[in-house]
N, C-alpha and C positions, 0 to 999 in steps of 0.2 A: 477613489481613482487617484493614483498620482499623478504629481506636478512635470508633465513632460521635462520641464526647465531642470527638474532635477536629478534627471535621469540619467544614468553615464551614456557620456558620447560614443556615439557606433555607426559604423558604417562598414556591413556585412557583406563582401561582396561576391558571398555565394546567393546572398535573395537581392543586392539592393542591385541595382541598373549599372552599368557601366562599360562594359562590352557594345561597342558600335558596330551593328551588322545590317547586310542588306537585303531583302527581299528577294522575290523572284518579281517584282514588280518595279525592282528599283528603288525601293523606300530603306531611307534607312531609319533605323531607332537602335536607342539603348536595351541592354538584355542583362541581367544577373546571370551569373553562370552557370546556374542551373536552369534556366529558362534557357538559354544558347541552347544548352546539351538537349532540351526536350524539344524543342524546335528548330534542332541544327537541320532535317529531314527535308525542310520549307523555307530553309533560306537559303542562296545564292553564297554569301561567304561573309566574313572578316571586313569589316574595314577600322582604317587607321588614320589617325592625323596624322599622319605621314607610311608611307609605306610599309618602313623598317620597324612599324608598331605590329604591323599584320605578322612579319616572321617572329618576333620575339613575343606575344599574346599568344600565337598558332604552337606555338614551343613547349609555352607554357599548359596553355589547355592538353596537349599531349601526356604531361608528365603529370594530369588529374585521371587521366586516360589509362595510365600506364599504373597510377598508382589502387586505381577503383577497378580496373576490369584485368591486372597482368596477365596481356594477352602472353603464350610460352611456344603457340606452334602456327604454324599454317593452318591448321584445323581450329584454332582458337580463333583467328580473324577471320578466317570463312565465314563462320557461325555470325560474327559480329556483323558481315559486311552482308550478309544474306537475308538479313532482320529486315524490316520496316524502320524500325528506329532503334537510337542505340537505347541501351538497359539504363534509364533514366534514377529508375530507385537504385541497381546498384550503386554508382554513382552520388547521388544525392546521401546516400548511407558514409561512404566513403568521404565525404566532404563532411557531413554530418559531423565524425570525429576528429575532424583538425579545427572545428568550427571556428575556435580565438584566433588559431593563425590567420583567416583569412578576414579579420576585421581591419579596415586602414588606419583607424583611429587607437587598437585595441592597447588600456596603458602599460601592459607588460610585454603581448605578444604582436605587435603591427605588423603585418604584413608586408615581409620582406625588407624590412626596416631593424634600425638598434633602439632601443625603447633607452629616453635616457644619453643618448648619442650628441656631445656636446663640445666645442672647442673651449680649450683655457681662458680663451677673455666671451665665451657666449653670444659668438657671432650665428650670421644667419645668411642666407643670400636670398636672393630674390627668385621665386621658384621660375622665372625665365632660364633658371639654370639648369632646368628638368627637360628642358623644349628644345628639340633638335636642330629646328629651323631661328633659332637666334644664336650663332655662334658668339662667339665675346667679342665683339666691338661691331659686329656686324647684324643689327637690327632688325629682322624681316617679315615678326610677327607684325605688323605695325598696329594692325585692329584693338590690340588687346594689350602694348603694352602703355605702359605709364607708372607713373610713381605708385599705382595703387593696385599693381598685378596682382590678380589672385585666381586661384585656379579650385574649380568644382572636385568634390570628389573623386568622380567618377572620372573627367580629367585626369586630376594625382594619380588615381591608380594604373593608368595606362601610361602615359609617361616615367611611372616609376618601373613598371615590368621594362621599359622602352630601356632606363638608365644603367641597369643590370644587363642589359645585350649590348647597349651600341654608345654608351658613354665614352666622348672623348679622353685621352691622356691628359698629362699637363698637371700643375701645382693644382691640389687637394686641397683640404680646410683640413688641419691637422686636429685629429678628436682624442681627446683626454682615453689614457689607459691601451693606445695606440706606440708602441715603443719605436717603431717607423719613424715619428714622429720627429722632426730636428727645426728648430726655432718655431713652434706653431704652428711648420707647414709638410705636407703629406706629398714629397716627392716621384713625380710621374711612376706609375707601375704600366703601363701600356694598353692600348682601348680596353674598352670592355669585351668581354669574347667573344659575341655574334660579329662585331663590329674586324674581326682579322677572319673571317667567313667570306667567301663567295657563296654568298646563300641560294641554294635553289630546294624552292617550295612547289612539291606538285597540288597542285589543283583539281578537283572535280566536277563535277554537274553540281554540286549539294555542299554545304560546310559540313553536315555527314562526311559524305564521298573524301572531302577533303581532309579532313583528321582522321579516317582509317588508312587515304593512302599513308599518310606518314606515320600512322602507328607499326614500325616494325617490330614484331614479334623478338621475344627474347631469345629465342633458337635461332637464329637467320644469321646464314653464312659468319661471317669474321668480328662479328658485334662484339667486341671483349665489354666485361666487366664483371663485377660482384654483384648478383640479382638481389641478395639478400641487403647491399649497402647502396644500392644504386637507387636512391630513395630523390622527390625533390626537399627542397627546403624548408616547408612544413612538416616533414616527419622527421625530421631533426629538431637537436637541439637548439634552441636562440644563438644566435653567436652576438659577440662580443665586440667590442669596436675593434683589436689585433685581426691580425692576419692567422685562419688557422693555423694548427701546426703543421708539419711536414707529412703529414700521413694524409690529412683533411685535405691538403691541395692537390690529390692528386684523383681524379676522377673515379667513380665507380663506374660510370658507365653512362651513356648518354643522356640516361632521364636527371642525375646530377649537373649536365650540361644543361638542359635546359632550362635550368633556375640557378644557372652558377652565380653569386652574390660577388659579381666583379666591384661591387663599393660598397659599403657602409654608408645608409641615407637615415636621414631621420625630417621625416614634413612636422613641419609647425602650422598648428590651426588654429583662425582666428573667428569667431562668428558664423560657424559652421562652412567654412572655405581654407584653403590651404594657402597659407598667405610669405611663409617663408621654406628652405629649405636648406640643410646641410647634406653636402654630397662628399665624405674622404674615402680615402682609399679601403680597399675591400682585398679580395683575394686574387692575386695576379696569375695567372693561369700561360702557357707559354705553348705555342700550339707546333712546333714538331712532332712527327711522327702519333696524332691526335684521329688517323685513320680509322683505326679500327671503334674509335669511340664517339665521333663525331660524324654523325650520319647526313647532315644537310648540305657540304660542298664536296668538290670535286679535290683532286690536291695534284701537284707537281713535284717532282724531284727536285734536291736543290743541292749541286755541289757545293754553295760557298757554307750552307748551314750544314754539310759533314766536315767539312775543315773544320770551319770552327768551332764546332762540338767534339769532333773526333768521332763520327757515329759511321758506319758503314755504310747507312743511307738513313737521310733526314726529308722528309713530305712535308710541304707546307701547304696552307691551303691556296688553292686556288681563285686569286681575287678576279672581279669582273672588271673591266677595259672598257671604260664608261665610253669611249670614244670607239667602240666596235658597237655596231649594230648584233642583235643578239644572235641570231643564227648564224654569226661567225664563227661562236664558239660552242657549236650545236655536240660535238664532240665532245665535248664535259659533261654535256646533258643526258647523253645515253649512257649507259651501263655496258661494261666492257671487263669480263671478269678475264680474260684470258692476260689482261695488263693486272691482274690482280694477284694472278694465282699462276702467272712464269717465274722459272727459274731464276733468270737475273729481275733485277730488282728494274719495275717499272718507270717509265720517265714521267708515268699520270697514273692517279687511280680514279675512279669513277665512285660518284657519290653513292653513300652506303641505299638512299633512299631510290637511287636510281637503282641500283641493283638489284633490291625490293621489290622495287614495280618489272624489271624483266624477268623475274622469278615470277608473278603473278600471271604475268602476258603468257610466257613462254609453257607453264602449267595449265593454260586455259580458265586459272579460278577468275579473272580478270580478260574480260571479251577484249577479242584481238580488235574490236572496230570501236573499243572505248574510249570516246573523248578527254584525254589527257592534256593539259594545261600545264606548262614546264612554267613554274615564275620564276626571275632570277632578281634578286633581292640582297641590298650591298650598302655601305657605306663609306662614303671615301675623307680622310680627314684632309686639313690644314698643316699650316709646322709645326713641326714635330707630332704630329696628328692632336693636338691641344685641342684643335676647333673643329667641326663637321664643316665638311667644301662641299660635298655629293652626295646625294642618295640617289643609288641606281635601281629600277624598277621597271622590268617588260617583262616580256611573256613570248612565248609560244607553244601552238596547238598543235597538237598532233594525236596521231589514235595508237592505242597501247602494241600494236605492233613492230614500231618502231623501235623499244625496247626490248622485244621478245629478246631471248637468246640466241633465236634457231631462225632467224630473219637477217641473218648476214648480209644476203644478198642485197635486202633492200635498203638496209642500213649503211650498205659500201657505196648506194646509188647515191642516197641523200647527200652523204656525206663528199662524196666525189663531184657530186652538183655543187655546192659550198664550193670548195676548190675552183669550180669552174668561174661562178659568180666572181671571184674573188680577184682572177687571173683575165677576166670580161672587162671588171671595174680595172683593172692596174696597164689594160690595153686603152685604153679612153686617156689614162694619164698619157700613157707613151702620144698618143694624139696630139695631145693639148701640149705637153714638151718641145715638141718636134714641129709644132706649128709656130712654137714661141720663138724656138730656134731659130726658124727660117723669116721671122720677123724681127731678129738681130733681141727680141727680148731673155729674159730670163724665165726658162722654160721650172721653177720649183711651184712658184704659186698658181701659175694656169693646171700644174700638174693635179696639185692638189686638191683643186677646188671640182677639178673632169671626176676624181675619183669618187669626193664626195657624192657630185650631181649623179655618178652608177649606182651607185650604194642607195641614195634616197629613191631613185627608179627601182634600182631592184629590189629595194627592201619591200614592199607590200607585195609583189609578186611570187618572190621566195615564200613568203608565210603563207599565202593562197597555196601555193603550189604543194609545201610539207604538209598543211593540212588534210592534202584532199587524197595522202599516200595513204592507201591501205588494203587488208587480209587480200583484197583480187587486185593488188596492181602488179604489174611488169615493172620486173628494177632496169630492164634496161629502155622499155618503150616512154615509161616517166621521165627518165634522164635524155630520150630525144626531143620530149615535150618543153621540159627546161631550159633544154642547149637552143630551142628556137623562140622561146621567149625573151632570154637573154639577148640572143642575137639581134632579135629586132629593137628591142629596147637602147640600146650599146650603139647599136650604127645610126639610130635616130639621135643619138646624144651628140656623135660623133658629127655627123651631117651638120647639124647644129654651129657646131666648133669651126668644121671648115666654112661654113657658109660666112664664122662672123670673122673668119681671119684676115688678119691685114694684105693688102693687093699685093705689096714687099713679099710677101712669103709665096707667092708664086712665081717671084724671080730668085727670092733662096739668098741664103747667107750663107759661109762656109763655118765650122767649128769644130776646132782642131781638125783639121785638114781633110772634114767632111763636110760634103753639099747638103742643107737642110732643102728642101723646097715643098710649096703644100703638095706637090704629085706624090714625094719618097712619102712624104709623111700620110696619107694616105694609103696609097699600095703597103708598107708597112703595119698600119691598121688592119686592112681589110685580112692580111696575110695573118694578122695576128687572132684576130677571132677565130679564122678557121682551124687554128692551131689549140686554140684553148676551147672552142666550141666545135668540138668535128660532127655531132650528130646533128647537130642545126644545118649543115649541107650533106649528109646524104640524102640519095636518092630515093625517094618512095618506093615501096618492094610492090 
């Protein structure tokens, strides 16, 4: 029997653990990724030391999905999503043959790594530089760091799929045979590419459920690419520490997104732990007009990027507004081909995966009263985006009709409720303004703080409320049920506000040669809700 000690170092991480997922009981453990895929049927889903690991792992596992089963038509994930569980041997076959690439340690082929990957004087950094939540000067791992950080395999491996999606900008470790390269340092190329994403990841009952919603088919509406080049990064060739050439950078298609190699890393392992790490620059990827190829955000028109490109019309993605509650931007979240496929070019397009799931709805293969999970999934940097400032991460639920195609109507309700919520909260400010007013104060920070306090009111209402929209509701009897939730919620904020106002503002200030007093400021409220909420006062039929 041989000497374990001398056996070459490996760490497979198609058998060995590493994959952090959760139960239907709330348990988590580690999983190899073949055991994920056989037991995806009985778990609940993904999780991440930190959010933004779940979209860039969920990505990833997609593009073994994509590579082991090319799903090509609707009839192809039918069959898939119709199974008990997904085709485990296909699969395990399909991994089978990339077996080196997926070793972390492997000496030629590591996984997702330069084998060899070295700077001119043989520096290293400290693999805290792998880990989202310790920005460069700002500490916050604090459990775990110390002069002697080191990180488990099964760790490295998640934070390296992490460092490929969501690695900051900013000065690189310039690595030998890199011609980028200018005094031994690797000058900002721009995040990594999940990281310029407004990521939205649907969800299902099942991490099943959940990697078929996002496996789109290679046939589906506007998905450009080359089937035959749209490979991930195991069934290519190793690359090199350069940037590929001009042909290499330009996507095949979005399963090449999902393992885009935005840097060049190389882990150094010391006593079976990963104890250093080189992170330089990789392939800079530039996301205009990335529509059609990138399926998990929503995008926006952008005049000032066709100026300065000179393009007729430039899309960028669509980032998340950490400081909006999520069903603000519920509108990104549905699918809306008619902004896809009009004549003049659209001011939004709706994410490829969302259009996905209204095809599903709208076809009936996907029940109209199925519990869909919208996650929206982001990361926000620092200066010059050098450092992670935010990770953004919520949800909402809602049932697959909402997506439909052919549910205009209750889609024009939800969405019209939004507006209303929005114009409820911005009636509370005008409140708290005009009470400040008539207190001789300055009515910006009272304003701002009444809007917040509708927003935190209305935010777990609103998600009750889009939850409970479906296949039998009234788009217009739901949006009276809303307008009287609001209402009452909003006038009790309101009540609130006048009660704590100062006695002064019931004899009124003038401001710019208008009378503030708490009665205007009131009557102005009350007048203002029933303008923004009209179906919370009619009359019972």
């Amino acid at each position: 029997m041989s000497d374990p000690s001398t056996r070459p170092l490996s760490f497979n991480l198609i058998e060995q653990p590493w994959l952090l997922v959760r139960d239907r009981d709330g348990r988590v453990s580690e999983l190899s990724v073949v055991d994920m895929f056989r037991r995806s049927h009985e778990l609940a889903g993904l999780v991440g030391d930190v959010p933004t690991q779940v979209f860039a792992l969920t990505r990833m596992l997609l593009a073994v999905l994509h590579g082991a089963l090319c799903p090509r038509s609707v009839a192809d994930w039918e069959a898939l999503w119709d199974a008990d569980q997904l085709p485990v041997s296909d699969i395990a076959s399909y991994l089978d043959r990339h077996r080196s690439r997926f070793d972390l340690v492997h000496p030629t082929t590591p996984f997702m790594q330069v084998a060899g990957l070295r700077t001119e004087k043989g520096e290293l950094s400290d693999p805290s530089k792998l880990i989202a939540d310790v920005p460069n000067g700002h500490r916050f791992f604090t459990t775990r760091l110390g002069t002697g950080l080191s990180l488990s395999f099964a760790e490295a491996a998640r934070w390296l799929v992490h460092c490929h999606a969501f690695d900051p900008s900013g000065i690189k470790s310039g690595a030998v045979g890199d011609p980028r390269v200018k005094n031994g340092k690797g000058y900002p190329i721009g995040v990594a590419w999940s990281g310029l994403l407004g990521g939205i990841l649907p969800e299902g009952r099942t991490l099943r459920e959940t990697l078929l919603l996002n496996l789109i088919p290679r046939d589906f509406g506007d998905v450009a690419g080359d089937v035959v080049a749209d490979v991930p990064v195991w069934e290519r060739e190793p690359l090199g520490p350069a940037e590929q050439p001009p042909e290499g950078l330009i996507p095949a298609g979005p399963v090449t997104l999902f393992t885009w190699q935005s840097r060049r890393v190389r882990l150094h392992v010391a006593h079976g732990r990963v104890t250093g790490v080189l992170i330089c620059n990789g392939d800079a990827l530039m996301p205009q007009n990335m529509h059609t190829t990138e399926t998990h955000t929503a995008w926006r028109r952008s005049e000032p990027q066709q100026k300065k490109l000179r393009l007729p019309v430039a899309y960028m993605p669509l980032e998340h507004n950490v400081e909006r509650v999520i069903w603000r931007g519920l509108a990104a979240m549905l699918p809306d081909r008619a902004r896809r496929q009009g004549s003049e070019a659209a001011s939004r397009v709706s994410a490829m995966v969302s259009e996905w799931l209204g095809l599903l709805s709208t076809e009936g293969v996907l029940a109209r009263d199925y519990p869909l999970r919208m996650r929206t999934i982001g990361m926000t940097y620092g200066g010059q985006s050098s450092t992670t400032e935010e990770i953004v991460d919520d949800a909402l639920s809602l049932q697959a009709i909402l997506v439909a195609q052919d549910a205009a109507a209750l889609k024009g309700a939800a969405l019209d409720s939004v507006e209303a919520a929005e114009n409820a909260a911005r009636a509370l400010g005008f409140l708290a303004a005009d009470l400040a007013r008539a207190s001789g104060g300055d009515p910006d920070g009272p304003r701002t703080r009444a809007i917040e306090s509708a927003y935190a009111a209305l935010d777990p209402m609103f998600r009750d409320w889009l939850a409970a929209l479906g296949p039998d509701t009234d788009p217009d009897d739901c949006q009276v049920v809303w307008h009287r939730q609001a209402d009452g919620a909003v006038r009790t904020l309101g009540a609130d506000l006048v009660a704590a106002a100062s006695p002064t503002a019931w004899v009124g200030r003038k401001h710019n040669e208008r009378l503030y007093t708490s009665s205007h400021a009131v009557a102005r409220f009350h007048s203002e809700l029933r303008r923004v909420l009209p179906y919370a006062h009619q009359e019972a039929a």
